[in-house]
Backbone and ligand atoms as CSV (ligand in chain L), in Angstrom:
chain,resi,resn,atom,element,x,y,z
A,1,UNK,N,N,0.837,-1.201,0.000
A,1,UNK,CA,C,0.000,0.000,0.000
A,1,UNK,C,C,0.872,1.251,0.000
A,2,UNK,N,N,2.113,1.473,0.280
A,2,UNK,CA,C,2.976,2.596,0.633
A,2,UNK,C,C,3.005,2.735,-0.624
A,3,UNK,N,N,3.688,1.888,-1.701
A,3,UNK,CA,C,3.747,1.728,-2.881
A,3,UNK,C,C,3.105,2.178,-4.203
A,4,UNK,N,N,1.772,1.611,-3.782
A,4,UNK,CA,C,0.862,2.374,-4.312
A,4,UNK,C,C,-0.338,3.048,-3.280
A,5,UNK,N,N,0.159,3.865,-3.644
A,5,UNK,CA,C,-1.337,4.922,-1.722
A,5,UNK,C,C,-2.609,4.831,-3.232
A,6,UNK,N,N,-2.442,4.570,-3.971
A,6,UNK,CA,C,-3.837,5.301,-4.611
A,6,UNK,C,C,-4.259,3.921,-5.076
A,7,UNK,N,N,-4.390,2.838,-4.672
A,7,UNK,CA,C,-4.553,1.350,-5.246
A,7,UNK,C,C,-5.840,0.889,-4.297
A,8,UNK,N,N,-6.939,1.584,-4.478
A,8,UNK,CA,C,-7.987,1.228,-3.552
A,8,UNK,C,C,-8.560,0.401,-3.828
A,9,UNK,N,N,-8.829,-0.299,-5.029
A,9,UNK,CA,C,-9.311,-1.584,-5.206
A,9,UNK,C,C,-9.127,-2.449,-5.456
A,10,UNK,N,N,-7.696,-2.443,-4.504
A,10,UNK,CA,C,-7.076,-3.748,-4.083
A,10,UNK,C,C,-8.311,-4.142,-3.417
A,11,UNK,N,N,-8.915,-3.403,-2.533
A,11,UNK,CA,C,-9.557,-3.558,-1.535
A,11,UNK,C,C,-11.532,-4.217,-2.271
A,12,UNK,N,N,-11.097,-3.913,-3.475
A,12,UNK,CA,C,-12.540,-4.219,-4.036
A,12,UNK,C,C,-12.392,-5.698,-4.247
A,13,UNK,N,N,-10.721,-5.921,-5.035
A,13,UNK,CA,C,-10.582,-7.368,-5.149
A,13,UNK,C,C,-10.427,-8.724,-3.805
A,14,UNK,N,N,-9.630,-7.343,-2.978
A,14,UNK,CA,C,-9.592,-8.722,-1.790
A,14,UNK,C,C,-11.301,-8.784,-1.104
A,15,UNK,N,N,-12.122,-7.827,-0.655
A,15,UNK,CA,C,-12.877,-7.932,-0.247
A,15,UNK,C,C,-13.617,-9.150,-1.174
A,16,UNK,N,N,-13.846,-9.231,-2.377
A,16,UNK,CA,C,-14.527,-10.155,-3.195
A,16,UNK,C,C,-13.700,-11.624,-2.606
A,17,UNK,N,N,-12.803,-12.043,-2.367
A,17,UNK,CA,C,-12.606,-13.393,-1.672
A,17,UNK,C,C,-13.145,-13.572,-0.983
A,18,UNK,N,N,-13.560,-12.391,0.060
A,18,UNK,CA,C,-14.652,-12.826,1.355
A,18,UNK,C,C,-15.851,-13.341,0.542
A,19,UNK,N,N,-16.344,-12.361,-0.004
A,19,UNK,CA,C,-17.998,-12.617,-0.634
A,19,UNK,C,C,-17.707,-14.262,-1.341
A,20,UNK,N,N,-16.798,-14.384,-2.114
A,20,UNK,CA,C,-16.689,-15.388,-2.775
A,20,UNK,C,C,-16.867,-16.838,-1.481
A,21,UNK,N,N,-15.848,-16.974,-0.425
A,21,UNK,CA,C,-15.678,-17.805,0.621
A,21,UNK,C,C,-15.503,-18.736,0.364
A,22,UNK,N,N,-15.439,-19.350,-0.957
A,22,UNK,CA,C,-15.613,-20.585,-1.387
A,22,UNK,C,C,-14.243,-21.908,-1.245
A,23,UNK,N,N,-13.060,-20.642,-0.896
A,23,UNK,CA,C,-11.778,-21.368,-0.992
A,23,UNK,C,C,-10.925,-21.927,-2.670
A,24,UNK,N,N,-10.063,-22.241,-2.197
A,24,UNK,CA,C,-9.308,-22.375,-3.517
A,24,UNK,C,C,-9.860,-24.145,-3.821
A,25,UNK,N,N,-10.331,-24.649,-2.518
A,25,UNK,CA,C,-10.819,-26.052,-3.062
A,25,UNK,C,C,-11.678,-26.226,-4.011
A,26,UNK,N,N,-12.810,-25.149,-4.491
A,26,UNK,CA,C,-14.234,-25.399,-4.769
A,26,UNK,C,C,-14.054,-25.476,-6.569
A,27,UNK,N,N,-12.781,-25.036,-6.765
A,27,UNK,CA,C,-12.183,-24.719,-8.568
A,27,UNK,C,C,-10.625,-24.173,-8.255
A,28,UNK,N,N,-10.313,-23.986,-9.762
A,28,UNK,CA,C,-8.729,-23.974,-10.014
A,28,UNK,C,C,-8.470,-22.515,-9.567
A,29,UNK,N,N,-7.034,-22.276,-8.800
A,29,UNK,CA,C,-7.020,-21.187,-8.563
A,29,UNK,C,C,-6.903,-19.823,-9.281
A,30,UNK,N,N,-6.564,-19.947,-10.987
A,30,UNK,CA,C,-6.572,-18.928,-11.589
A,30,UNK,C,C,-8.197,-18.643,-12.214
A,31,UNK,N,N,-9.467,-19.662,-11.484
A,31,UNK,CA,C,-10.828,-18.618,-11.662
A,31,UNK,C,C,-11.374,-18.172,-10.711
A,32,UNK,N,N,-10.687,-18.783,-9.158
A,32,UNK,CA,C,-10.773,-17.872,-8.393
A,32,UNK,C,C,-10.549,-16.686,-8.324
A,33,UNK,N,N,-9.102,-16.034,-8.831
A,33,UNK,CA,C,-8.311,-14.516,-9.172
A,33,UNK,C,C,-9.083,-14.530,-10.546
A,34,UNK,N,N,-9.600,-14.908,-11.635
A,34,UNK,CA,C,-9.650,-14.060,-12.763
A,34,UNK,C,C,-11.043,-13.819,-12.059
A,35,UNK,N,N,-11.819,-14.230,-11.316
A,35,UNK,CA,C,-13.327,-13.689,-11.136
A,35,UNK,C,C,-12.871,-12.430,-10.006
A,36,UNK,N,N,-12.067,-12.339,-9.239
A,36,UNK,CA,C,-11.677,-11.282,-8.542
A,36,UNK,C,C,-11.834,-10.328,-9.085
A,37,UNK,N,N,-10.497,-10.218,-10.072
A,37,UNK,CA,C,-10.301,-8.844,-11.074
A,37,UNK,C,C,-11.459,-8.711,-11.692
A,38,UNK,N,N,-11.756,-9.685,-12.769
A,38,UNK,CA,C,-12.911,-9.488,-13.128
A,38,UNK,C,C,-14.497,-8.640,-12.655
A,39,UNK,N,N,-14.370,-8.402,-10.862
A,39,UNK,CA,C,-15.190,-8.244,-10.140
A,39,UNK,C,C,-14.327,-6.368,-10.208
A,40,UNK,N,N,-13.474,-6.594,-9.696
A,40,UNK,CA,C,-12.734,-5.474,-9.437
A,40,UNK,C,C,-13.065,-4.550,-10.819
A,41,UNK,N,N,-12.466,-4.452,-11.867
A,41,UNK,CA,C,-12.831,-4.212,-13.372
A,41,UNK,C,C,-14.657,-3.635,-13.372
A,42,UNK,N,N,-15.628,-5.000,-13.097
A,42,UNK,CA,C,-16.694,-4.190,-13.140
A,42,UNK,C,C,-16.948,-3.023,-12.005
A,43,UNK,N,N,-16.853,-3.120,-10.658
A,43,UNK,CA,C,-17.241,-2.279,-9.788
A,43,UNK,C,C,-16.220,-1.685,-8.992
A,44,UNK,N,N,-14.795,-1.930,-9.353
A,44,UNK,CA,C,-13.665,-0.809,-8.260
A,44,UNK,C,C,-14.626,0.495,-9.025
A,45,UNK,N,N,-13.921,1.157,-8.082
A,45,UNK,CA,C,-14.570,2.910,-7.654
A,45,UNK,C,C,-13.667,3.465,-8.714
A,46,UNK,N,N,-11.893,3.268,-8.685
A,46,UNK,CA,C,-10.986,4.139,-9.306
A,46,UNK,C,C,-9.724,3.204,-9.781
A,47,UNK,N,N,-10.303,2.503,-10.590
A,47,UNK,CA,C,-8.936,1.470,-11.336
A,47,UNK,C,C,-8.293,2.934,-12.449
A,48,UNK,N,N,-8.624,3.746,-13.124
A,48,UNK,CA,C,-7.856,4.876,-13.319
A,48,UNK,C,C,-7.011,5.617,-12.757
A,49,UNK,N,N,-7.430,6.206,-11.937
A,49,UNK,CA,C,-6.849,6.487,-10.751
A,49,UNK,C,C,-5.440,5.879,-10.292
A,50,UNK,N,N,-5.661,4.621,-10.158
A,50,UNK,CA,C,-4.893,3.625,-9.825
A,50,UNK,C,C,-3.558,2.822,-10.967
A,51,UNK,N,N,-4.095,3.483,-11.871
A,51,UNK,CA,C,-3.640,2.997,-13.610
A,51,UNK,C,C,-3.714,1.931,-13.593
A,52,UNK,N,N,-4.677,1.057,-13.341
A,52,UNK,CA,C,-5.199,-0.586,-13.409
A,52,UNK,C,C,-5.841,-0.484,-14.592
A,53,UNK,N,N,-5.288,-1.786,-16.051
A,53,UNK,CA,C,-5.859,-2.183,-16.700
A,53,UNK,C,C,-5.619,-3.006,-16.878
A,54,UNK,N,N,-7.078,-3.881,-17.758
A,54,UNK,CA,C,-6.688,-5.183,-18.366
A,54,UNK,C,C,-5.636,-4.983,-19.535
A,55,UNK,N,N,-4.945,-6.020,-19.396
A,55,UNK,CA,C,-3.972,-6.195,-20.785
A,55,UNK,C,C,-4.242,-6.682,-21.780
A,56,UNK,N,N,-3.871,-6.024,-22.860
A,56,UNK,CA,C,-4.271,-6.315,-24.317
A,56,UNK,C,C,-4.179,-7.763,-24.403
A,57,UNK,N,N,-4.870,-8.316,-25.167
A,57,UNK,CA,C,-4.380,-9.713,-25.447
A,57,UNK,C,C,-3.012,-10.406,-25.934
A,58,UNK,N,N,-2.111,-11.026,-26.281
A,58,UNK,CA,C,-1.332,-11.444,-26.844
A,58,UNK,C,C,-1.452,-12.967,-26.647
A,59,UNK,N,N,-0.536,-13.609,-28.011
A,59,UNK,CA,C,-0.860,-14.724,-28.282
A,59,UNK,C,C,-0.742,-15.564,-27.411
A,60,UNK,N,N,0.645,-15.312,-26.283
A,60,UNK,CA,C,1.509,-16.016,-25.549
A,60,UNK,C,C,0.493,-16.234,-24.165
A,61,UNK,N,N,-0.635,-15.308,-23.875
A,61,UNK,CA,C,-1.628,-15.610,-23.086
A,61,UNK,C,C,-2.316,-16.975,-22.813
A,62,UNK,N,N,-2.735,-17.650,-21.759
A,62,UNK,CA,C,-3.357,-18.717,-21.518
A,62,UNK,C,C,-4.940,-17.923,-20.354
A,63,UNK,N,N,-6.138,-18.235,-20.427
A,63,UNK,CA,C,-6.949,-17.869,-19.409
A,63,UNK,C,C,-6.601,-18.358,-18.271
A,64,UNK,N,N,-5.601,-19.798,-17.875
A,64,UNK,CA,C,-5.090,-20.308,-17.363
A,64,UNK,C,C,-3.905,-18.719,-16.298
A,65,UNK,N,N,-3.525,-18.064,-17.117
A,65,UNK,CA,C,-2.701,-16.416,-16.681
A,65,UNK,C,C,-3.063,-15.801,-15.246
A,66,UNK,N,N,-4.614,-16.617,-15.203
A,66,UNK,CA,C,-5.202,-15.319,-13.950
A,66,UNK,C,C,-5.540,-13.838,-13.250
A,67,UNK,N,N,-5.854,-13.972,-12.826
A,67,UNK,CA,C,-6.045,-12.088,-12.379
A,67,UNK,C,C,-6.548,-11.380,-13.319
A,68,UNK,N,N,-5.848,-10.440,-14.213
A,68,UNK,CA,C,-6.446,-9.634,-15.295
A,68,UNK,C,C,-6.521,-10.115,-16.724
A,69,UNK,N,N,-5.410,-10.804,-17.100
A,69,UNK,CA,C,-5.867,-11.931,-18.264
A,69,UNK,C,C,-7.235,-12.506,-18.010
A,70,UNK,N,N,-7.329,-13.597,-17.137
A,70,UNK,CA,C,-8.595,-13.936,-17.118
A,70,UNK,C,C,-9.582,-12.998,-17.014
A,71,UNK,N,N,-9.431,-12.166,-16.483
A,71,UNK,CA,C,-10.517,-10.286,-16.027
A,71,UNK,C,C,-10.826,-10.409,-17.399
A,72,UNK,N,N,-9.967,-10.176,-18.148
A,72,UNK,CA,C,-10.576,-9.502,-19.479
A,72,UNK,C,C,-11.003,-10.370,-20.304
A,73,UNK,N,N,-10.813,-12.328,-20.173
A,73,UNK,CA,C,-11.379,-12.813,-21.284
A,73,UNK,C,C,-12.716,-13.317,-20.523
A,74,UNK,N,N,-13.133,-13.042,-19.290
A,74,UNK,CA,C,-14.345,-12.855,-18.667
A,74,UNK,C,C,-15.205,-11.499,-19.395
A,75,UNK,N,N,-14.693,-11.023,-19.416
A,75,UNK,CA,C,-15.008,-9.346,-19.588
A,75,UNK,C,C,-15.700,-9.468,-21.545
A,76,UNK,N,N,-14.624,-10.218,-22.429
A,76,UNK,CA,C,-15.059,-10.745,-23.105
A,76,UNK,C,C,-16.432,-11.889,-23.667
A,77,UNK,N,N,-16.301,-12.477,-23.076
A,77,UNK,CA,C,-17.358,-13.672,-22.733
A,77,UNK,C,C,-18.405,-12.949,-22.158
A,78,UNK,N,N,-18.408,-11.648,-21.414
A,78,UNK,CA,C,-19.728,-11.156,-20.888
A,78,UNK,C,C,-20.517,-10.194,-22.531
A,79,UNK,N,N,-19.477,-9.433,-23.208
A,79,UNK,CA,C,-19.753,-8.816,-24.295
A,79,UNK,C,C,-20.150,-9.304,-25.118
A,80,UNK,N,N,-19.747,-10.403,-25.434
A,80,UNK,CA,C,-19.396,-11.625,-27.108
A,80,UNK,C,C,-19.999,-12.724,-27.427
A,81,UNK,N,N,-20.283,-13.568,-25.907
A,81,UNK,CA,C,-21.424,-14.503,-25.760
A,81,UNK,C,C,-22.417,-14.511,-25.212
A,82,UNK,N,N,-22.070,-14.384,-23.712
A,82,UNK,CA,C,-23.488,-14.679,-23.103
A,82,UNK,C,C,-23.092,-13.648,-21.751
A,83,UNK,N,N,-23.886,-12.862,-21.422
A,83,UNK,CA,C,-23.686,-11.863,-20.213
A,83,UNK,C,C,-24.143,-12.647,-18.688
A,84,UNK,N,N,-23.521,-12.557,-17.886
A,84,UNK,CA,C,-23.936,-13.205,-16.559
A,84,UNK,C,C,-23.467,-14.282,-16.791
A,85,UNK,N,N,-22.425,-14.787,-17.297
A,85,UNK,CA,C,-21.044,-16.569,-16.907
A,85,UNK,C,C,-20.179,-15.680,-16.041
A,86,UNK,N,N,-19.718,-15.270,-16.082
A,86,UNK,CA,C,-18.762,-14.793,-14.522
A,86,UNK,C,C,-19.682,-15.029,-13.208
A,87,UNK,N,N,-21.065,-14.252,-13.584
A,87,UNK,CA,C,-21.803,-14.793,-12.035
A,87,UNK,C,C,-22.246,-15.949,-11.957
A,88,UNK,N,N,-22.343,-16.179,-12.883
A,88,UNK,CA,C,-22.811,-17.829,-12.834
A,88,UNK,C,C,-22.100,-19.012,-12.513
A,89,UNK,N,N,-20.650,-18.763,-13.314
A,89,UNK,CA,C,-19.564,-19.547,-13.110
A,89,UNK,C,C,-19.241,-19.616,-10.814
A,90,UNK,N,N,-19.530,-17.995,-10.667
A,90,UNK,CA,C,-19.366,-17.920,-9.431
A,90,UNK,C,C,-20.263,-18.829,-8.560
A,91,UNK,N,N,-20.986,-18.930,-9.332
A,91,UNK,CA,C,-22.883,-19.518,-8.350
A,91,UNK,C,C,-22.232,-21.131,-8.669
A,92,UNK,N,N,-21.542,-21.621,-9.557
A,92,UNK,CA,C,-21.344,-22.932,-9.438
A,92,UNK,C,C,-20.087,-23.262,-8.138
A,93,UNK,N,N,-19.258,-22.539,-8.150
A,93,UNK,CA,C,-18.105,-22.651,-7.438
A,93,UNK,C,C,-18.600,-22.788,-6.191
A,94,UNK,N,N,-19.757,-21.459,-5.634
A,94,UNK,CA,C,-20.050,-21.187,-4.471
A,94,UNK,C,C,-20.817,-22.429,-3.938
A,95,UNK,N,N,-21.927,-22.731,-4.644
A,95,UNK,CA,C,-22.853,-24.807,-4.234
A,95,UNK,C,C,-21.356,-25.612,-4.358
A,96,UNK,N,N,-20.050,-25.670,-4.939
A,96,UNK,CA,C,-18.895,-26.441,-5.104
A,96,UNK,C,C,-19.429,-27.842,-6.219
A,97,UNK,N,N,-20.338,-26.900,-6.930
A,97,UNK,CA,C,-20.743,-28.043,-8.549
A,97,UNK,C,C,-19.653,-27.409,-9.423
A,98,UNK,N,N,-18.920,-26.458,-9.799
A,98,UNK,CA,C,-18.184,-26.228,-10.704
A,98,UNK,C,C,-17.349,-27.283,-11.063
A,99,UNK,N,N,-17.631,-27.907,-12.542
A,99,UNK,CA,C,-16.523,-28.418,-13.136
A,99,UNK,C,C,-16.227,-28.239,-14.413
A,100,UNK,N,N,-15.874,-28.762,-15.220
A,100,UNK,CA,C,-14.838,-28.380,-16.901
A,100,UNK,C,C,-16.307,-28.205,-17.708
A,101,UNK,N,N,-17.195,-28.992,-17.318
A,101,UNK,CA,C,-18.566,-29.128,-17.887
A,101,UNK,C,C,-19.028,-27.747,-17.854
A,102,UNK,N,N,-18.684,-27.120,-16.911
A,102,UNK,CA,C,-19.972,-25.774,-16.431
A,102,UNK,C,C,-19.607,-25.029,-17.730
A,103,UNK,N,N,-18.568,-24.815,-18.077
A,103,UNK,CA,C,-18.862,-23.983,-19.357
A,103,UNK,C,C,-19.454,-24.471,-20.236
A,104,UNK,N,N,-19.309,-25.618,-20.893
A,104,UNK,CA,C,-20.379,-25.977,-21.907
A,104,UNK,C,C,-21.624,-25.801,-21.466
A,105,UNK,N,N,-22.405,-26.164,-20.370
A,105,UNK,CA,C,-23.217,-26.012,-19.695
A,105,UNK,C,C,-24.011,-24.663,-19.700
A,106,UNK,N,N,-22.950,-23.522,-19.620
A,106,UNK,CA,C,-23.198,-22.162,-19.707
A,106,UNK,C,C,-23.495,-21.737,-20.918
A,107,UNK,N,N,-22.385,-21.938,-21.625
A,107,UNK,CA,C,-22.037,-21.681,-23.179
A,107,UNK,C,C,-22.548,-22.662,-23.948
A,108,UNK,N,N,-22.588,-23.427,-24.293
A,108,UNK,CA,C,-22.379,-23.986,-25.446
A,108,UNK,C,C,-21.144,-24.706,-25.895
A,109,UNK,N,N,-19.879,-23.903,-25.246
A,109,UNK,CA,C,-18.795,-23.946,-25.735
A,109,UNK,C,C,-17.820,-24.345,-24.686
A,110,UNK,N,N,-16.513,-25.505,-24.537
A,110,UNK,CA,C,-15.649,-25.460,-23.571
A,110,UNK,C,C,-14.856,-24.387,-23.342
A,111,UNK,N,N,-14.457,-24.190,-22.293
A,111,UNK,CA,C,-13.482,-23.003,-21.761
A,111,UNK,C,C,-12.393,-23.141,-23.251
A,112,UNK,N,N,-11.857,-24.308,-23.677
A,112,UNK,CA,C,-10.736,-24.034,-24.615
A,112,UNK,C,C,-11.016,-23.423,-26.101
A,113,UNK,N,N,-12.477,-24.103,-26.345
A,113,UNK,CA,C,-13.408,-22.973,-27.544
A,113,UNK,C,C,-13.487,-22.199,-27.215
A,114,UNK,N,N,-14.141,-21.730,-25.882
A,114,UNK,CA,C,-14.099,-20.196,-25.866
A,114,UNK,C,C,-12.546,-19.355,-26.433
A,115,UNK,N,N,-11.806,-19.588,-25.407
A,115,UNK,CA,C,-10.781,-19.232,-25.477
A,115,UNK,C,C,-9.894,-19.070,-27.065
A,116,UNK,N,N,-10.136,-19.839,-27.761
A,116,UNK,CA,C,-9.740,-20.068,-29.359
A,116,UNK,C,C,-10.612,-18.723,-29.893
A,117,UNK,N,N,-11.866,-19.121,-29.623
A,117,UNK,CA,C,-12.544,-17.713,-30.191
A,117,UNK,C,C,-12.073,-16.799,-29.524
A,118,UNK,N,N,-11.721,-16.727,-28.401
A,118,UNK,CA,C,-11.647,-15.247,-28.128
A,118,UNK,C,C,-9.779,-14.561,-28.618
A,119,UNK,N,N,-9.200,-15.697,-28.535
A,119,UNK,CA,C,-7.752,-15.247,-29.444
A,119,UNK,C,C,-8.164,-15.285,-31.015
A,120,UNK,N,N,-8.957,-15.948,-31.541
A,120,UNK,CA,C,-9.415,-15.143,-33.082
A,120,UNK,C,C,-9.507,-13.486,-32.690
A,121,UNK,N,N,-10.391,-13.202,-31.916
A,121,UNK,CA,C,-10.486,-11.685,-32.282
A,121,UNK,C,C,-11.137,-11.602,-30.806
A,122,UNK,N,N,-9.689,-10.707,-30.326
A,122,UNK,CA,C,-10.108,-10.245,-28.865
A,122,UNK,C,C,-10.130,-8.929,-28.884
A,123,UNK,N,N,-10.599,-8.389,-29.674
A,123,UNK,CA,C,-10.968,-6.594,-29.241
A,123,UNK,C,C,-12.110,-6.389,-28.317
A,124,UNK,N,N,-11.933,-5.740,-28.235
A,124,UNK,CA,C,-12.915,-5.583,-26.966
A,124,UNK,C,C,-12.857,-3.789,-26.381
A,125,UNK,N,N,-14.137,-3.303,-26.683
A,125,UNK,CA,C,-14.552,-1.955,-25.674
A,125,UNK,C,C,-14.462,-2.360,-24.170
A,126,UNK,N,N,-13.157,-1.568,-23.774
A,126,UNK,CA,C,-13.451,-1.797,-22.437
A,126,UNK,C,C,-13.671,-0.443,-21.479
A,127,UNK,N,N,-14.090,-0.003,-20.685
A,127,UNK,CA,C,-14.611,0.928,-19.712
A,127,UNK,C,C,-14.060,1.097,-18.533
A,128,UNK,N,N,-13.379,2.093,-17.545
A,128,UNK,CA,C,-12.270,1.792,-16.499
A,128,UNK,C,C,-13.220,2.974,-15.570
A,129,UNK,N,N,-13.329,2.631,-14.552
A,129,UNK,CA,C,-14.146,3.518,-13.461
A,129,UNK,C,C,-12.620,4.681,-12.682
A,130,UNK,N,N,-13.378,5.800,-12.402
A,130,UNK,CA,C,-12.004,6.896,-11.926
A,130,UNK,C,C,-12.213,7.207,-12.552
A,131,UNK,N,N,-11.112,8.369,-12.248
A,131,UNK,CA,C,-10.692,9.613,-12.886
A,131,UNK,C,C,-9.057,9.901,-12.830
A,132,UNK,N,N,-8.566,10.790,-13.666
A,132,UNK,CA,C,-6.984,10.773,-13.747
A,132,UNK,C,C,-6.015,11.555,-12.962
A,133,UNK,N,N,-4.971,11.233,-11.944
A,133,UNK,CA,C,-4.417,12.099,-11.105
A,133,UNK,C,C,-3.223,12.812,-11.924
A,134,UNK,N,N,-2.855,13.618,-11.397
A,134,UNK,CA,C,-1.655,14.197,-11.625
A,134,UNK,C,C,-0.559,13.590,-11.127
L,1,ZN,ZN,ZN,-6.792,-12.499,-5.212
């Protein structure tokens, strides 16, 4: 925090582990952190502020990456396919039914289709809450 004094939603992301509670047992640990950020991304107060963004895509990416990689191919998947699989994905983790299935389940599509589509063409409008300091 000294580090960064203006990084307040750290506090959006850690607080979301509480809400989440589910533990790292209930699924793999990089959809535990990509639903974090992902959470953080939709509702921190000042990821500008903070100069928090998702990172562009590149090839060398796996959703497997976590944190903001996954943030943004969540963030994707909410725009591109189907809106509400991040909460949903969450609602499976939280009963501890989440498995490899839930995305087809959700989608249509396995996490690794998704993912193929979304490295075909990951552009994406994205939106950052804040404002800019000096
Ligand atoms: Zn975390």
């Amino acid at each position: 925090m000294k580090a960064h004094p203006t990084d307040i939603d750290i506090v959006t992301h850690e607080g979301f582990h509480l809400v989440q509670g589910y533990g790292y047992s209930a699924g793999p640990v990089w959809l535990t952190e990509g639903i974090a950020d992902f959470i953080r991304y939709e509702y921190g107060v000042d990821n500008i502020g903070s100069k928090w963004y998702l990172p562009a895509f590149i090839e060398t990416q796996s959703y497997k990456n976590s944190y903001r990689v996954t943030a943004r191919f969540f963030e994707w998947i909410e725009q591109k396919v189907k809106p509400g699989t991040a909460v949903l994905i969450d609602k499976e983790l939280r009963a501890h039914t989440y498995t490899e299935a839930t995305w087809a389940t959700l989608t249509g599509k396995s996490v690794d289709e998704l993912w193929a589509d979304y490295a075909k063409n990951p552009e994406l409008p994205l939106k950052y809450s804040g404002k800019e300091r000096n």
